[in-house]
N, C-alpha and C positions, 0 to 999 in steps of 0.2 A: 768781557766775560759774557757768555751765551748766556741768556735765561732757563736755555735748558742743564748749564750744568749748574745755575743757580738750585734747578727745580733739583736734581741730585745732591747737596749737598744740604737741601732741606730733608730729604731722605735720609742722607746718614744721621741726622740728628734727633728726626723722631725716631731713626731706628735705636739710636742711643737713650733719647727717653724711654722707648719701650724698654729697653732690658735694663735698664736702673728701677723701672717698678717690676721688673720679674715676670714681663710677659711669656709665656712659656714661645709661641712663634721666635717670635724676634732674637730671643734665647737659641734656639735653633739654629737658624740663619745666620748666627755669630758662630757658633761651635765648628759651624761646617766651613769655615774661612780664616779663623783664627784660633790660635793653638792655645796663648796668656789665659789668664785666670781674667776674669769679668774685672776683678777688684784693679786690676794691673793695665786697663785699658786707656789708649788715647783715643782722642779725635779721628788720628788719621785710620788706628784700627777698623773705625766705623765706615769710613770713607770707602776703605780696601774692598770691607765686604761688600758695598753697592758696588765699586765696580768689576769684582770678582762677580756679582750677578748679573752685571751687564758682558758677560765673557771678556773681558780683562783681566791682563793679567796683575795692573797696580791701579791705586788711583790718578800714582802720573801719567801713565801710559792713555788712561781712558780721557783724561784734560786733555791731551794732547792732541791727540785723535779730534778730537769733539771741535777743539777749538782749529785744527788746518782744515777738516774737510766737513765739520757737521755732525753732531752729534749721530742724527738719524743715520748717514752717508756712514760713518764709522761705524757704528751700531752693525751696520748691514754688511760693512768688510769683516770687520769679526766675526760674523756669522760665517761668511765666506771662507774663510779660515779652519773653523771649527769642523764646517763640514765636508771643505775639501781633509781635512786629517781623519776624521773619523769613518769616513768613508759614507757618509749620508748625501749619495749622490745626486736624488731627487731633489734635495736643496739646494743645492748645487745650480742645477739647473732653473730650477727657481725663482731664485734667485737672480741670477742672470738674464732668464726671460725679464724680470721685469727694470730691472738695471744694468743694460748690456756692456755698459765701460766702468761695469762695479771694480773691476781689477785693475784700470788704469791708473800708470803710475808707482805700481805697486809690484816691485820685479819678483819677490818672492811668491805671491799670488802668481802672477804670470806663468814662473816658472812650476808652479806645484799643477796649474789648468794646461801643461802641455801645449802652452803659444812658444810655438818654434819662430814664427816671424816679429813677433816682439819682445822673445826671450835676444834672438841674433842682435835686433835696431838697437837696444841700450846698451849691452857688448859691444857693438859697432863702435860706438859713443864713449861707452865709459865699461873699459876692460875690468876695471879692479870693482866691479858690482859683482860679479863672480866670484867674490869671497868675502864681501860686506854681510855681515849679519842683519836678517830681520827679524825684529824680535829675539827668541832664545834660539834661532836658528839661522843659519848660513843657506845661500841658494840648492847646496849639495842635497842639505837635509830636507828643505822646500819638497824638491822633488823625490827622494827617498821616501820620504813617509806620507805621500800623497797618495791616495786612493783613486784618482782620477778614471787612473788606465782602467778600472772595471766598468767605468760609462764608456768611455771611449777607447774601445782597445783597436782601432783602427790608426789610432796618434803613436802607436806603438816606435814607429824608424823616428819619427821626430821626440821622443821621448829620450832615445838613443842619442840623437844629437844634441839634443838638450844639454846631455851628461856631456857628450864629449867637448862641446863646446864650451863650459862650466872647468872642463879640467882641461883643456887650452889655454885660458886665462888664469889658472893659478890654482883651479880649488882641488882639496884632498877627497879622494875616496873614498880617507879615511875619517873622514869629519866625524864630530862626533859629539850629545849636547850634553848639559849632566841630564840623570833621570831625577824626574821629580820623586822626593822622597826614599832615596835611592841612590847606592857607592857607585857603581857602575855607570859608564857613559853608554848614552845611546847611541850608535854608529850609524853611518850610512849604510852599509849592509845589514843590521838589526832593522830600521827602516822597511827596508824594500823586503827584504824578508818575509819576517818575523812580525811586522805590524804592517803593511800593507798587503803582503802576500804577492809581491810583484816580483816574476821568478826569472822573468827578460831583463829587468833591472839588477835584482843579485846577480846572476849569471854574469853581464855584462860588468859589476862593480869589481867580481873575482876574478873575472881575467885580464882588469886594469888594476890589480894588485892589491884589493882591499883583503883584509887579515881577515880567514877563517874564525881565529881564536879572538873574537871582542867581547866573549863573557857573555854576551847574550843571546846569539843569532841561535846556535845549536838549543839552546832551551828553549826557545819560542818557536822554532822550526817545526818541532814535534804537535804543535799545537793547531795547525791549519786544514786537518783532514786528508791530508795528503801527503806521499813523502820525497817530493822534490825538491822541497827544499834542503832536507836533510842529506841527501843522495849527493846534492851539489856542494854543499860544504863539508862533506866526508873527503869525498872527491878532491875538496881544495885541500887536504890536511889540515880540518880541524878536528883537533882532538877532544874528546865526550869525556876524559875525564877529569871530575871536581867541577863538574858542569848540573850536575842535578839533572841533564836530560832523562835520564834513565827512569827518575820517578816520576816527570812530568809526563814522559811517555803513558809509567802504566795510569797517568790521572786517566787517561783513555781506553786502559786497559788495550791498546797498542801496540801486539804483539811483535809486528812486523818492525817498527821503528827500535823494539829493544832488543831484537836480536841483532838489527844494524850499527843499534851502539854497542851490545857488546862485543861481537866482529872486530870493532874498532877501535879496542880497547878498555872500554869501558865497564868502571866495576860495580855489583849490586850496593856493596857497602862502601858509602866515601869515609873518609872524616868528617867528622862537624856537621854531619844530615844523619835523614834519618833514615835505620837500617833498613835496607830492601824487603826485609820479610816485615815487619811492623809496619811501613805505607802500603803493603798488598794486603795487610787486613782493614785498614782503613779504607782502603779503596775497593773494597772485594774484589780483586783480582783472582780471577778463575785458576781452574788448574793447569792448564798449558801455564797461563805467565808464572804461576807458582814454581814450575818444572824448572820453565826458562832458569830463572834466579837461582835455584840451589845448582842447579849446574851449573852456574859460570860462579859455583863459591860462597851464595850468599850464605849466615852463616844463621844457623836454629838457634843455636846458644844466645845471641847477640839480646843482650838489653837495652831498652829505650827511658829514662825515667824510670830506671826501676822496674821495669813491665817486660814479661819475656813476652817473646811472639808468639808463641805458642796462648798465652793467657789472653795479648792483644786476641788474636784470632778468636778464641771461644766468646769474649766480652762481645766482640762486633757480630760474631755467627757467620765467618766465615769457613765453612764448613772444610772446606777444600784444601785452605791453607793448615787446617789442623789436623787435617788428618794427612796430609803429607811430613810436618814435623812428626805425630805420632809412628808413622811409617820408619822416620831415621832414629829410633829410641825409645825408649821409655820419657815421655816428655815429663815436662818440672810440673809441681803438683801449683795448683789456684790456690789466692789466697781466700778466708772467706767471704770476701767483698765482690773477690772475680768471681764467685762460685754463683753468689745471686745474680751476679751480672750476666753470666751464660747461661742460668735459666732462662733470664728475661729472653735474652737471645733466640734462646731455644725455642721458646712458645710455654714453658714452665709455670705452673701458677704460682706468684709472689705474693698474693693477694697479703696484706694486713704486713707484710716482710718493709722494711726502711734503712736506707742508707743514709750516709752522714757524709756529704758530697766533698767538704772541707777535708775529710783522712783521705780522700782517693788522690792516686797519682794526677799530675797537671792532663798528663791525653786521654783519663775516660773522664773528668770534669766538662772536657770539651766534643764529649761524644755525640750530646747532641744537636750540634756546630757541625759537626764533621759528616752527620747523617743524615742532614735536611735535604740534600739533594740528591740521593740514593731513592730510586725506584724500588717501592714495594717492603720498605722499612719504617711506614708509617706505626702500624699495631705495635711494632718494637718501640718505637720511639715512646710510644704511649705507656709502654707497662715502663719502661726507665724513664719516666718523668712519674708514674704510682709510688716506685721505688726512694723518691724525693731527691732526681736527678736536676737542676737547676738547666730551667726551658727558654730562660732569659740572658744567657751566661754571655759576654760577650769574648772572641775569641784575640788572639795576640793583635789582629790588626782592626779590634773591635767593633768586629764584623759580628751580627745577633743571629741566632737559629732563625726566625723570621726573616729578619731582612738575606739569609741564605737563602732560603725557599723564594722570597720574591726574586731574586736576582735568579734562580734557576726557574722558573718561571712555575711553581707545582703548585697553586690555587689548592688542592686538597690539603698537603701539609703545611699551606701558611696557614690557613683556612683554621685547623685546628691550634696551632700556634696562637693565634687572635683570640681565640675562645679563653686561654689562659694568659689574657690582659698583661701581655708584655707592655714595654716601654715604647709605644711608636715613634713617642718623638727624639730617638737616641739615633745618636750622629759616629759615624765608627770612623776611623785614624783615615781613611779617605775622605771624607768629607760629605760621604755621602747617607743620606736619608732614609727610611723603608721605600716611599714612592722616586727617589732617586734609584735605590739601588733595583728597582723594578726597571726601571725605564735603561738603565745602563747594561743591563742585563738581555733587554730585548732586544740590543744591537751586539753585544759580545759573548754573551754564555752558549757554545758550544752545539747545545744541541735547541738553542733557542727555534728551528723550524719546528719540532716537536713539542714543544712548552707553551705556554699560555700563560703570556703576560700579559694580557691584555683584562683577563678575568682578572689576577691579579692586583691587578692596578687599581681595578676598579673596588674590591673587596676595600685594599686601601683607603681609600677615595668614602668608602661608605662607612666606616667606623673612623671618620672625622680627620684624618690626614691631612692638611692645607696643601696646597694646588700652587705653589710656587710658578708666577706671571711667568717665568724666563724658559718653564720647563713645557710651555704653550710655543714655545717656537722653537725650541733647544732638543728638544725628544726627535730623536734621527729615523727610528721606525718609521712608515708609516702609518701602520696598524694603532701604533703605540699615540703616535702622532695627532690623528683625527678621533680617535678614542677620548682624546687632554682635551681639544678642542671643543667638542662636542659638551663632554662634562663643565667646562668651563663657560659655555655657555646658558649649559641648562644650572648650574647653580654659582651664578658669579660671586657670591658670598663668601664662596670657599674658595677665592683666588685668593691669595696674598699680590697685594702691590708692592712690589720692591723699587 
C-alpha cells in the first residue's frame, strides 16, 4: 500500500471526525457526494467522498488507479478524462505538454485524443478493445462525447476512421451509457450531438444507422446556438413529439427551432409537461413565439397547478402573453393572491400588502428560482420578496435563487440575493455548491460570453465561501480558472484541503 493512499484514507477519517462534531465544511462536502442521512453513514461513505474529490468515480476505482500507475500519474489521467469530456481544452493540452505519454496504455483516452495510429496498433492486436468498456463507457462513447475535435478540428478524417474502425471490430452506433441521475441512456448520437456539438460525427453516426429517436439527441440539439443539429436528425426521421424539444427551444426563445419542430409534428401541449402557454410566461417569450403556439393549437384554457395562463402571465408580467389570451376572450378572472402578484409585476405599489407563500400554488412559490436569470427582473424580484415571497426557496432539483444567478453568471442579482443571508452552504440534488455551481456555469450556461462569473465568484469567495483544493485545478474556464488560483493564493486559509 502507497503511503499516498495511506495519506487518503487519513483524510476520510478526519473528514468523518469532522462531521461527527458538526463541522458545517465537512458537512458540506458530505452532502454534495452522499445522499444517506449522516446518522446512517459508513467508513467507506467517507472514503467515496475523498475520492469523488479526487475526480473518481469510487473509492475502488481511485486504489486502483493509485496502486497500477501512481497515485500522482492517476490523479493526472483523471484530469485528462474530465477535461477531454467537458471540453476544457487548454487542460488538455496541458496537461500533455507536461506528461506527453499521459494517455499511454489507455485506449479509451487515446481514442477520445483522436490518435488514429494508436487507436489502429491495439486493434491490430487486440480487435475485441473495440467494445471493452472504460470505465462507465465503451470506446464508441470515448469518442462520442469527447470535445477534442474543437482544439483539433484538423483530426477531423482520422476521427472518421476512428469510428469506422471501432465499428469494423464490433462496436454499436448505438451504444449507449445510463445517465447519471437519469431514466434515459445517453447514446452515441446524444454524445456527439447534443454534448459535444460534433456535427461531422452525428452526421456520420446517422448515416451508419444510429436511431434519431434516443430520447435525448432532439432535446439537446435545440440547445447549441445553432440549428444543425436539429436539421440533421429531422432529416433522419426523428420525431419532436413527447420530446419536450419545443419548450426547451422557447428556454431560447428560439423561434426558428420551434417552428422546425412544429413542421414536424410537434405539439405545443404534450401530456405529462408543462402547457405551452404556461412555459412562455415563465420564460417571457415574446409575441412572435406567443403567435407561433396558439397557432399550432396551444390551448388558453389549459391549467397548470391550478394556475391558468392567463394568471401565470400577469403573476410573471409577461405582457404579450396576456394580452394575446385577452385578445381570444374574455379571460378567467385573478385570484386575490394573483391580483398582488401582478401588481408587483406591474411596477404597482404593494407597500405594507403580505402574502402567505405556503397558500400559493407550487409554480409562483418557485417564482423567484424561475426569475434569477431573467434580465431586467431584478426591481420585481425585490417588491415579491417585500410581499413575503420566500428568497431562499430551494427548487424541485434543489437548485437556490442564488446559487441560479451564480450559475447564470449576474453579480447584480446574486449580489442582492447575499444581502438577504441566504444558506451558502446548501448543496442542491446535483451535488453542487453556490461557488460550484458558479464555476459550472462559466463553462455551460448559455449566454456565459455575456455574464460575469468571475465577479461572481469572487462576491462568493468574499462572504466566506471555502475554496475547495480540487476546484484550483478542476474549474475548466480559464478566466474562472486563474481567478481560483490567484485567490487561493492570496488567502490560503480559505482553501479546504481535501
Amino acid at each position: 500500500m502507497t503511503n499516498s493512499i495511506e495519506k487518503l484514507r487519513r483524510a476520510a477519517k478526519a473528514l468523518q471526525k469532522a462531521c461527527d462534531a458538526g463541522d458545517a465544511v465537512a458537512l458540506t462536502r458530505l452532502k454534495a457526494h452522499v445522499a444517506r442521512s449522516v446518522h446512517d453513514l459508513k467508513r467507506a461513505d467517507y472514503l467515496h467522498v475523498v475520492a469523488r474529490e479526487a475526480g473518481f468515480d469510487s473509492w475502488p476505482a481511485l486504489k486502483f488507479a493509485a496502486e497500477t500507475v501512481g497515485l500522482d500519474r492517476a490523479a493526472r489521467q483523471q484530469r485528462l478524462k474530465v477535461a477531454l469530456y467537458h471540453g476544457q481544452n487548454h487542460v488538455v493540452q496541458a496537461l500533455l505538454d507536461e506528461t506527453p505519454d499521459l494517455a499511454e496504455g489507455l485506449f479509451g483516452l487515446q481514442v477520445a485524443l483522436l490518435n488514429l495510429p494508436a487507436v489502429r496498433a491495439v486493434l491490430a492486436d487486440d480487435p475485441e478493445a473495440a467494445t471493452r468498456k472504460r470505465g462507465p463507457r465503451t470506446p464508441m462513447l470515448h469518442l462520442a462525447f469527447s470535445r477534442y475535435i474543437h482544439a483539433r478540428p484538423e483530426l477531423k478524417d482520422d476521427m472518421l476512421a476512428i469510428a469506422s474502425l471501432l465499428v469494423a471490430n464490433g462496436a454499436d452506433v448505438n451504444d449507449a451509457m445510463p445517465a447519471q441521475g437519469g431514466d434515459t441512456p445517453l447514446s452515441a448520437l446524444y454524445g456527439a450531438i447534443g454534448h459535444a456539438d460534433n456535427m461531422v460525427l452525428g452526421q456520420w453516426l446517422l448515416d451508419h444507422g444510429a436511431d434519431p429517436n434516443d430520447g435525448e439527441s432532439l432535446y439537446h440539439a435545440v440547445e447549441l446556438g445553432h440549428h444543425s443539429g436539429l436539421k440533421m436528425l429531422l432529416a433522419a426521421g426523428a420525431d419532436p413529439r413527447g420530446t419536450n424539444a419545443v419548450l426547451r427551444a422557447m428556454d431560447f426563445n428560439d423561434h426558428v427551432a420551434v417552428e422546425m419542430l412544429l413542421a414536424h409534428g410537434a405539439r405545443p401541449d404534450e401530456d405529462g409537461a408543462v402547457p405551452a402557454l404556461h412555459h412562455a410566461a415563465l420564460r417571457m417569450s415574446d409575441a412572435r413565439m406567443v403567435g407561433l403556439l396558439l397557432g399550432a393549437g396551444a390551448d388558453p384554457a389549459a391549467l397548470y397547478q391550478g394556475v391558468t395562463a392567463y394568471g401565470h402571465a400577469r403573476v410573471v408580467g409577461n405582457a404579450d402573453l396576456a394580452h394575446a389570451i385577452e385578445s381570444h376572450g374574455t379571460p378567467p378572472d385573478l385570484t386575490e393572491d394573483e391580483a398582488l402578484l401582478a401588481a408587483a409585476a406591474d411596477g404597482g405599489d404593494t407597500t405594507g400588502r403580505y402574502i402567505n407563500p405556503a397558500r400559493l400554488p407550487e409554480v409562483y412559490r418557485n417564482i423567484l428560482r424561475d426569475m434569477a436569470h431573467l434580465p431586467g427582473k431584478l426591481d420585481h424580484m425585490k417588491r415579491l420578496v417585500a410581499l413575503g415571497l420566500e428568497y431562499d426557496r430551494p427548487d424541485a432539483q434543489g437548485v437556490t435563487p442564488v446559487q441560479s444567478a451564480g450559475w447564470e453568471g449576474m453579480p447584480e442579482v446574486m449580489g442582492w440575493l447575499i444581502a438577504l443571508r441566504p444558506d451558502l452552504g446548501h448543496v442542491n440534488a446535483h451535488g453542487g455548491t453556490l461557488l460550484g455551481a458558479i464555476i459550472h456555469g462559466s463553462e455551460n450556461c448559455p449566454q456565459r460570453a455575456d455574464r460575469d462569473h468571475v465577479t461572481c465568484a469572487r462576491m462568493a469567495l468574499e462572504h466566506g465561501v471555502a475554496l475547495p483544493r480540487k476546484l484550483l485545478s478542476f474549474a475548466g474556464d480559464p478566466a474562472i480558472a486563474a481567478f481560483l488560483a490567484d485567490w487561493g493564493r492570496r488567502y490560503p486559509g480559505q482553501v479546504v484541503t481535501e
